[in-house]
C-alpha positions as CSV (number, residue, x, y, z in Angstrom):
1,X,-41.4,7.1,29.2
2,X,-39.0,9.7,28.0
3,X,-40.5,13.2,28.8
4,X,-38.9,14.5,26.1
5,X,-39.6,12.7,23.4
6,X,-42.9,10.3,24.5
7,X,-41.4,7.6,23.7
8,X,-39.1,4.8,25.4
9,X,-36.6,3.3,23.2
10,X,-34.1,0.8,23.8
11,X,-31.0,-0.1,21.7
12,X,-31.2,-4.0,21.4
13,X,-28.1,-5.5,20.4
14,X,-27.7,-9.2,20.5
15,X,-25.0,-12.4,20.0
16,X,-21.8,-10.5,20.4
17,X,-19.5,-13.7,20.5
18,X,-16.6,-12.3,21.6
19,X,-13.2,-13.6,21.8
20,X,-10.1,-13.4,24.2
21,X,-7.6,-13.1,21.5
22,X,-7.9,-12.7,17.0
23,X,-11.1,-11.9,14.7
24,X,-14.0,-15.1,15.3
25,X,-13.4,-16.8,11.8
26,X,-10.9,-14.6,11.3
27,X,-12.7,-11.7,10.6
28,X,-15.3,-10.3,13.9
29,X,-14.0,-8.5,16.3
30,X,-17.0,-8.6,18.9
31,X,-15.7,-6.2,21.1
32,X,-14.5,-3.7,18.7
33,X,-18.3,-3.7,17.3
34,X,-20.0,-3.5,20.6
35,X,-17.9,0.2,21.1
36,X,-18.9,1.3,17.1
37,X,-22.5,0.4,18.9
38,X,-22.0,3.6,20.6
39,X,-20.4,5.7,18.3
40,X,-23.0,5.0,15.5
41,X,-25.9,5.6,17.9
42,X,-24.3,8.9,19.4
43,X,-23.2,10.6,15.3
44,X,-26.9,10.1,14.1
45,X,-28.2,11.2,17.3
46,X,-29.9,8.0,19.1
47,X,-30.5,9.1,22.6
48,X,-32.0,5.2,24.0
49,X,-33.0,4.8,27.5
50,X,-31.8,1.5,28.1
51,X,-29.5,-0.7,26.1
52,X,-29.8,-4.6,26.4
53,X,-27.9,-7.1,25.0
54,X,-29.9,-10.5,24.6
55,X,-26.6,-12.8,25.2
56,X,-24.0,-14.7,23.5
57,X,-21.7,-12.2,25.2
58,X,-18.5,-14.8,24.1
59,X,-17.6,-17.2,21.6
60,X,-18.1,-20.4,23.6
61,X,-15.1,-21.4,24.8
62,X,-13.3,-17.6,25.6
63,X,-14.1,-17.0,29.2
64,X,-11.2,-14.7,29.5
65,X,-13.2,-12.0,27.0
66,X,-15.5,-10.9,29.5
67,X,-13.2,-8.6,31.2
68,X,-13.1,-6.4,27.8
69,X,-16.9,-7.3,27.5
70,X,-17.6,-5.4,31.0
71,X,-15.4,-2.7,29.6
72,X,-17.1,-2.0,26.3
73,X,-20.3,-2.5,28.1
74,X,-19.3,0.4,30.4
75,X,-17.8,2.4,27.5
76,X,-21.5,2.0,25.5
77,X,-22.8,3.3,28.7
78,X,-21.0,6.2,29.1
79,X,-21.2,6.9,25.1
80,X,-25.1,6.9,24.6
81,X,-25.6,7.8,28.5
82,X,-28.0,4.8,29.7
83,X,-27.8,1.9,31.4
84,X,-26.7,-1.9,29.6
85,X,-28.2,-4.6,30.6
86,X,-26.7,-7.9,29.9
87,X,-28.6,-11.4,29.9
88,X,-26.4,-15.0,28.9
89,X,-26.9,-17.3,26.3
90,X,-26.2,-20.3,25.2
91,X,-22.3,-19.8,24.3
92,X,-21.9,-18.0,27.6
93,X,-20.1,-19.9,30.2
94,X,-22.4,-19.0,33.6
95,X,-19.6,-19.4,36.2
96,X,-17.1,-17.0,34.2
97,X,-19.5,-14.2,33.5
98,X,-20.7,-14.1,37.3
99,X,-18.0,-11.7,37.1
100,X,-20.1,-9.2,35.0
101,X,-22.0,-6.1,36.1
102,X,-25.8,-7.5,36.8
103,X,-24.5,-11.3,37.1
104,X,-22.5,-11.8,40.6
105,X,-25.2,-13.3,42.6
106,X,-28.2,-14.5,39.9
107,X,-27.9,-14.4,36.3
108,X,-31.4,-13.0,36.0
109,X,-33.5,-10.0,37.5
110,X,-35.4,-6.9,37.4
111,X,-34.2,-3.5,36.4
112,X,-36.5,0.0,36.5
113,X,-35.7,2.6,34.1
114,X,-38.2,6.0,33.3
115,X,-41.3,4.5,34.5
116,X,-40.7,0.9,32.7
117,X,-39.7,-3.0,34.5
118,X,-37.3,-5.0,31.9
119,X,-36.8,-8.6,33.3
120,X,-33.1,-9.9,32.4
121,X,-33.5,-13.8,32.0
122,X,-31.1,-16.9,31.7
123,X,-31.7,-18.7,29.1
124,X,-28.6,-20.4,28.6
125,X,-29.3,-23.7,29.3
126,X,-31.7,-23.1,26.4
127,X,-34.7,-23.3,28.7
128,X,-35.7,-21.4,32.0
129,X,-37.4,-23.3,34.4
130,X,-39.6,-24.0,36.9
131,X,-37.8,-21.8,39.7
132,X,-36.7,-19.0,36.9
133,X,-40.7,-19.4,35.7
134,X,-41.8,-19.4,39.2
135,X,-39.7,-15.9,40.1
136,X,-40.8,-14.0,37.1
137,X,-44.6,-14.9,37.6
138,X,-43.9,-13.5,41.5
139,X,-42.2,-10.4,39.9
140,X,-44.7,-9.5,37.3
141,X,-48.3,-10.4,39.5
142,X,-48.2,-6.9,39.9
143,X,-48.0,-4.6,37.0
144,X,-45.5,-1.7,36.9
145,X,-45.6,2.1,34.9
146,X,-45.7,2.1,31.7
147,X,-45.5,-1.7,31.5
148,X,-42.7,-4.6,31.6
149,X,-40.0,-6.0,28.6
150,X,-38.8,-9.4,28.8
151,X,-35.4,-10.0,27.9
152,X,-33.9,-13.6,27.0
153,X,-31.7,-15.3,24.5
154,X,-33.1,-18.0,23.4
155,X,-36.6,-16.7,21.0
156,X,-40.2,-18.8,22.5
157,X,-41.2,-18.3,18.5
158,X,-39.8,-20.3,15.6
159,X,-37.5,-19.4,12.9
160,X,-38.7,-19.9,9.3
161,X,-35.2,-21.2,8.8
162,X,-35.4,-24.7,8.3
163,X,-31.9,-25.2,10.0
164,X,-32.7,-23.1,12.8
165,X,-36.9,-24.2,13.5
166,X,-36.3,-26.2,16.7
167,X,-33.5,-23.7,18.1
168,X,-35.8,-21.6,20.4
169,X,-36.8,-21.3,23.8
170,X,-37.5,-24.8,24.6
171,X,-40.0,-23.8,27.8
172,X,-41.8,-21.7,25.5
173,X,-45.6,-22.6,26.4
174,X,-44.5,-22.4,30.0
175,X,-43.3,-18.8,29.5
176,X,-46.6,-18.1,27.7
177,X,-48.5,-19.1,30.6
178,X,-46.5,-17.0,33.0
179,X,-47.3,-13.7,30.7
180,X,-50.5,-14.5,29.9
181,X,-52.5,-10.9,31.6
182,X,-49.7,-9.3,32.7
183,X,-48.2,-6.2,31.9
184,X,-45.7,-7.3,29.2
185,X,-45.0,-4.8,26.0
186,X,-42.2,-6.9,24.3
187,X,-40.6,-9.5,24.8
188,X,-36.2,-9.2,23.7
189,X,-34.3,-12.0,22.3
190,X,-31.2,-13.0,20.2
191,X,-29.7,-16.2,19.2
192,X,-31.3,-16.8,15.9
193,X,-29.0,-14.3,14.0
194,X,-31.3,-12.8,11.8
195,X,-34.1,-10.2,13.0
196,X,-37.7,-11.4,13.3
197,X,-40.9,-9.7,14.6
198,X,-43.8,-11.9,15.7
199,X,-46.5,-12.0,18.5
200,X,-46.9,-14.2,21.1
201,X,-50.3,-14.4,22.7
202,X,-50.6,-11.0,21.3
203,X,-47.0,-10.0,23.3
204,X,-45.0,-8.5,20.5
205,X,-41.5,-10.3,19.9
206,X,-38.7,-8.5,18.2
207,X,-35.8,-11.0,17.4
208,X,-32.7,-9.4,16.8
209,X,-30.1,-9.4,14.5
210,X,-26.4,-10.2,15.1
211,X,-23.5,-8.1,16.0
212,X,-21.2,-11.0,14.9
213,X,-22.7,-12.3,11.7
214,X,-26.0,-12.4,9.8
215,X,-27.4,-16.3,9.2
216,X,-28.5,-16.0,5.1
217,X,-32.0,-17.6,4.1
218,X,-30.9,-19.3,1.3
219,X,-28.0,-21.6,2.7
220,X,-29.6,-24.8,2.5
221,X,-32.4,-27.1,5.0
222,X,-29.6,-28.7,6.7
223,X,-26.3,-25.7,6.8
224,X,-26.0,-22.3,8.6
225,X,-24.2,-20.0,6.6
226,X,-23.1,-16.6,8.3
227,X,-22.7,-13.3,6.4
228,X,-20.3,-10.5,7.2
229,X,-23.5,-8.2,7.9
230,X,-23.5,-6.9,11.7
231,X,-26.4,-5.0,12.7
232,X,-28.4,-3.8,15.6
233,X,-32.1,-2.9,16.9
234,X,-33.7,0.2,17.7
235,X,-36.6,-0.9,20.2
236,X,-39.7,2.3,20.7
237,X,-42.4,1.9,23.0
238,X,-45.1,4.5,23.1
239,X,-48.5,4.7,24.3
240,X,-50.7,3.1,21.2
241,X,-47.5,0.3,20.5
242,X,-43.9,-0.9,19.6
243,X,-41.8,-0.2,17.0
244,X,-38.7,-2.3,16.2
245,X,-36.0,-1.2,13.7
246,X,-32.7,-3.6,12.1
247,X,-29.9,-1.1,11.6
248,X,-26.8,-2.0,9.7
249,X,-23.5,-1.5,11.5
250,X,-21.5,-1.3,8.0
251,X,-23.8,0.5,6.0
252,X,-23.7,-0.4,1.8
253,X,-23.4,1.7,-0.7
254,X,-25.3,4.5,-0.8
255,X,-27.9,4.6,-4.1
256,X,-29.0,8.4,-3.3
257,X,-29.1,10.7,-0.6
258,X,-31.5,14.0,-0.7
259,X,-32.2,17.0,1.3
260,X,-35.1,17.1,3.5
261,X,-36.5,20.4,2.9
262,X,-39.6,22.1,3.5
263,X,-43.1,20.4,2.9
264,X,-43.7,21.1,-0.6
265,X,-39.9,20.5,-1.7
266,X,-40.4,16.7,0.0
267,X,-43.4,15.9,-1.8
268,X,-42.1,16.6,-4.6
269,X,-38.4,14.9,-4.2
270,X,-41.1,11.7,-3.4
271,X,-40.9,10.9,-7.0
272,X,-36.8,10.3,-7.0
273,X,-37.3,8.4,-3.7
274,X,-39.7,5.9,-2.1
C-alpha cells in the first residue's frame, strides 16, 4: 500500500482493440487512446501504482499492432511512472502477442507491486482451465501483503445485457472454487464493454469499461450497438475496502464548475451542486 497516500490504486483500462493501420469503424484509434490514458491521468494528478489492462489488446485480425501496443504500453509507463500489466483476450491472437512485455514464455503470471500480488490470466480462449486453475490455486495457497487482485478478460459474473448474458468466463464456478479463502481483494476484467461492479463469493468484481467503444443498454435483446464513449477505471484498495471509479476519456459538456473553498463556503455552494 502506497505510504503516501494509504491507499493502492490501480488504473484499469480494458478492450483496447487496436489496429495496424486506420480508425476501427472508422473512427478509434486504440493506440492513440491508450497514450491520452496517460496524459489524462498525469494533468489531474492520478499517481496509480499499477496499471493493468484486462485484454483485447487488438482488433482480431491485426497482429502487426502489437509492436505500437508495446510502445504505448511503455509510453503509459513512463507517463504515470508504474508498471502495465497486460493480460489477452479473446480478439488477441496468443502466438503474435508472445512478443509482448510479460507474454514471451506464458501468457499468464504473478507480478508484486508495494506489498500487493496481481495474477495476470489468459482468458482468451474464453475459459482458463484445468492447468491455468491448477497454477493459480498453487500461487495463491499462501497469502501475500496486503492481499492479491485477479486480472482476466473474460468477467465470471453475468451481464444484465440480454445480448451479452452468456459472454463471460465460461470456467466461472471453477475459478470460484480456486478463490474461495484466499487472499483475493478484487478481481479485474474487461470484455463486456460497459463497467459493472458485483461480488463474487463476497470477492468484489469491477468490470471495466472500454477504451474502444461503450456497448448502449438500450440496443435491442438480440444487437450490440457501440457508442463513441471511451473511458477508463480508477481501481483503490485500502484497509476497510475497494473502490472502483468509470472515468470518461472525452469528457461532455460541462453543466457547472465551482470553486472548492473553505468549509463553510462548500456547504454552502451544496445548494448549486449535488
Amino acid at each position: 500500500m502506497s505510504s503516501a497516500t494509504g491507499r493502492f490504486t490501480v488504473l484499469h483500462v480494458s478492450d483496447v482493440h487496436a489496429t495496424e493501420e486506420g480508425l476501427l469503424y472508422g473512427t478509434v484509434d486504440g493506440v492513440g487512446r491508450l497514450e491520452r490514458v496517460g496524459d489524462y491521468a498525469r494533468s489531474v494528478g492520478m499517481t496509480p501504482e499499477a496499471v493493468v489492462i484486462t485484454g483485447d489488446l487488438i482488433q482480431r485480425g491485426h497482429p502487426g499492432a502489437y509492436a505500437s501496443v508495446a510502445r504505448a504500453c511503455a509510453r503509459l509507463e513512463e507517463i504515470v511512472g508504474a508498471p502495465v500489466f497486460t493480460v489477452l483476450g479473446n480478439h488477441d491472437e496468443p502466438a503474435a502477442a508472445a512478443s509482448l512485455p510479460g507474454h514471451h514464455h506464458r501468457h499468464y503470471g504473478v507480478e508484486h507491486v508495494e506489498g500487493h500480488r496481481i495474477l495476470r490470466l489468459d482468458s482468451s480462449a474464453g475459459s482458463l482451465g484445468p492447468a491455468q486453475l491448477a497454477w493459480l490455486a498453487e500461487t495463491l495457497r499462501e497469502p501475500y501483503g496486503a492481499g492479491s487482485i485477479i486480472a482476466l478478460h473474460h468477467p465470471p459474473v453475468e451481464s444484465p445485457l440480454p445480448s451479452l448474458s452468456k459472454q463471460g468466463l465460461a470456467d466461472a464456478h471453477e475459478l470460484l472454487t480456486v478463490l474461495e479463502r484466499s487472499d483475493t481483494r478484487a478481481i479485474l476484467a474487461g470484455h463486456f464493454h460497459h463497467p459493472l461492479a458485483a461480488s463474487l463469493g463476497g470477492i468484489p468484481v469491477f468490470v471495466g469499461p472500454s477504451l474502444a467503444y461503450h456497448q448502449v443498454m438500450d440496443a435491442g435483446p438480440d444487437t450490440v450497438a457501440g457508442h463513441d464513449a471511451p473511458m477508463f477505471s480508477l481501481v483503490q484498495l485500502t484497509a476497510p475496502g475497494v473502490s472502483a471509479a468509470a472515468i470518461d476519456l472525452r469528457p461532455p459538456q460541462p453543466i457547472f464548475a465551482l470553486p472548492i473553498t473553505s468549509p463553510s463556503e462548500k456547504a454552502e455552494n451544496t445548494t448549486h451542486a449535488p
